[in-house]
C-alpha positions in Angstrom: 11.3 30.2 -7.2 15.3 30.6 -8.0 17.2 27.6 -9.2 18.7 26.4 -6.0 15.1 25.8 -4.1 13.6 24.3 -7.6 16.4 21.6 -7.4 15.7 20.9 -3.7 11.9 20.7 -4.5 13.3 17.8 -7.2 15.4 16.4 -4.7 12.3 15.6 -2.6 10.5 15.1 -5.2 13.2 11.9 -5.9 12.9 10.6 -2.3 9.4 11.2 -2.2 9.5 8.6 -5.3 11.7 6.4 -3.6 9.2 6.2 -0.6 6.3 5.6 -2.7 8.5 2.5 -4.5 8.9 0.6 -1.2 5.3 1.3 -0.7 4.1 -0.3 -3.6 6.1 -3.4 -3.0 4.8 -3.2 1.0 1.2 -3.3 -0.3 2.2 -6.1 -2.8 3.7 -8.3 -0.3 0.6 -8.1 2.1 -2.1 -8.3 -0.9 0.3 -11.5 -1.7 -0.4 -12.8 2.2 -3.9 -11.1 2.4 -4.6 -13.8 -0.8 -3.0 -17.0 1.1 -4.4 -16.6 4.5 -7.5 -16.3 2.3 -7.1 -19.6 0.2 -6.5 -21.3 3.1 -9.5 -20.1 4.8 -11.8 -20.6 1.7 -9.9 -24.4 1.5 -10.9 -25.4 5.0 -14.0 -27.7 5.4 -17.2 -25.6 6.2 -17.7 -26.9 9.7 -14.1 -26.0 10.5 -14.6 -22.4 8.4 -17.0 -21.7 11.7 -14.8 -23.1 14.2 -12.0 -20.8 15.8 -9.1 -21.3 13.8 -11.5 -20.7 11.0 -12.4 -17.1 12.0 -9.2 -16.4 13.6 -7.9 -17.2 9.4 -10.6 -15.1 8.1 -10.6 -12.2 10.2 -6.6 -12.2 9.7 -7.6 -12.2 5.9 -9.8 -9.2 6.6 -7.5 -7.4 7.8 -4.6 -7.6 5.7 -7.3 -6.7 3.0 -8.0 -3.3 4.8 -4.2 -2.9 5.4 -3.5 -3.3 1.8 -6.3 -0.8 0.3 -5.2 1.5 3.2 -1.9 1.5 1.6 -3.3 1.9 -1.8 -5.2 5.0 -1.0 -1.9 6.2 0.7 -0.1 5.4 -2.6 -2.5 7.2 -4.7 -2.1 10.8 -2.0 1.9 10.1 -2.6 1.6 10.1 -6.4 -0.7 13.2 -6.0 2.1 15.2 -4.4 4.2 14.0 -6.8 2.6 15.7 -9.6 2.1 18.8 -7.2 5.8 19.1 -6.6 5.9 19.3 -10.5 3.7 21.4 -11.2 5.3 24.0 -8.7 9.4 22.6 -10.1 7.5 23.7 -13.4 5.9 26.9 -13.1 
Protein backbone atom coordinates (compact mmCIF):
# COMPACT_ATOMS: atom_id res chain seq x y z
CA UNK A 1 0.00 0.00 0.00
CA UNK A 2 1.76 3.48 -1.29
CA UNK A 3 1.23 6.62 0.69
CA UNK A 4 -1.46 8.19 -1.27
CA UNK A 5 -4.11 5.02 -0.71
CA UNK A 6 -2.85 4.71 3.07
CA UNK A 7 -4.00 8.41 3.61
CA UNK A 8 -7.37 7.72 1.98
CA UNK A 9 -7.81 4.52 4.05
CA UNK A 10 -7.27 7.31 7.14
CA UNK A 11 -9.53 9.60 5.58
CA UNK A 12 -12.31 6.97 5.90
CA UNK A 13 -11.11 5.80 8.64
CA UNK A 14 -12.01 9.78 10.08
CA UNK A 15 -15.54 9.66 8.63
CA UNK A 16 -16.07 6.29 9.56
CA UNK A 17 -15.33 7.84 13.22
CA UNK A 18 -17.44 10.63 12.67
CA UNK A 19 -20.41 8.24 11.84
CA UNK A 20 -19.92 6.14 14.71
CA UNK A 21 -20.02 9.61 17.03
CA UNK A 22 -23.57 10.49 15.88
CA UNK A 23 -24.32 6.89 16.51
CA UNK A 24 -23.42 6.85 20.00
CA UNK A 25 -25.36 10.01 20.74
CA UNK A 26 -28.45 8.34 18.50
CA UNK A 27 -28.44 5.34 20.85
CA UNK A 28 -28.07 7.67 23.83
CA UNK A 29 -31.03 9.75 23.04
CA UNK A 30 -33.36 6.68 22.51
CA UNK A 31 -31.93 4.68 25.69
CA UNK A 32 -32.74 8.28 27.31
CA UNK A 33 -36.62 7.86 25.85
CA UNK A 34 -36.56 4.03 26.00
CA UNK A 35 -36.02 4.85 30.15
CA UNK A 36 -39.02 7.59 30.31
CA UNK A 37 -41.66 5.82 28.37
CA UNK A 38 -40.55 3.13 30.86
CA UNK A 39 -41.00 5.13 34.16
CA UNK A 40 -44.09 6.14 33.08
CA UNK A 41 -45.22 2.81 32.40
CA UNK A 42 -43.86 1.28 35.65
CA UNK A 43 -45.59 4.70 37.54
CA UNK A 44 -49.07 3.97 36.20
CA UNK A 45 -51.49 2.16 38.58
CA UNK A 46 -51.54 -1.69 37.98
CA UNK A 47 -55.08 -1.86 36.69
CA UNK A 48 -54.26 0.84 34.23
CA UNK A 49 -50.56 -0.98 33.49
CA UNK A 50 -53.17 -3.83 31.73
CA UNK A 51 -55.38 -1.46 30.11
CA UNK A 52 -54.49 -0.16 26.53
CA UNK A 53 -52.58 2.87 27.07
CA UNK A 54 -50.74 0.74 29.42
CA UNK A 55 -49.47 -1.81 26.83
CA UNK A 56 -49.45 0.58 24.11
CA UNK A 57 -46.51 2.48 26.86
CA UNK A 58 -44.87 -0.73 27.44
CA UNK A 59 -44.59 -2.19 24.17
CA UNK A 60 -43.25 1.36 22.98
CA UNK A 61 -40.65 0.87 25.83
CA UNK A 62 -39.87 -2.50 24.39
CA UNK A 63 -39.10 -1.38 21.48
CA UNK A 64 -36.99 1.54 21.89
CA UNK A 65 -34.97 -1.05 24.13
CA UNK A 66 -34.39 -3.34 20.97
CA UNK A 67 -33.70 -0.24 18.90
CA UNK A 68 -31.10 0.94 21.20
CA UNK A 69 -29.09 -2.53 21.82
CA UNK A 70 -29.51 -2.91 17.96
CA UNK A 71 -27.59 0.27 17.68
CA UNK A 72 -25.16 -0.86 20.25
CA UNK A 73 -24.25 -3.98 18.43
CA UNK A 74 -23.94 -1.75 15.33
CA UNK A 75 -21.56 0.46 17.26
CA UNK A 76 -19.43 -2.31 18.47
CA UNK A 77 -19.15 -3.74 14.24
CA UNK A 78 -18.16 0.14 13.53
CA UNK A 79 -15.38 0.26 16.10
CA UNK A 80 -14.37 -3.21 14.81
CA UNK A 81 -13.62 -1.71 11.36
CA UNK A 82 -12.11 0.90 12.84
CA UNK A 83 -9.34 -1.00 14.27
CA UNK A 84 -9.21 -3.10 10.88
CA UNK A 85 -8.62 0.01 8.83
CA UNK A 86 -5.61 0.40 11.22
CA UNK A 87 -4.35 -2.51 11.24
CA UNK A 88 -4.15 -2.49 7.30
CA UNK A 89 -3.00 1.95 7.54
CA UNK A 90 -0.29 0.11 9.71
CA UNK A 91 1.10 -2.75 8.13
Amino acid sequence: MNKKQRKKLTEQKVKIESAHDILEGVREEIEEIFGEEQEKFDNLPEGLQESDLGQKLQEIAEILEEVASDLDDVSSQVSEIVDKIDEVVNL
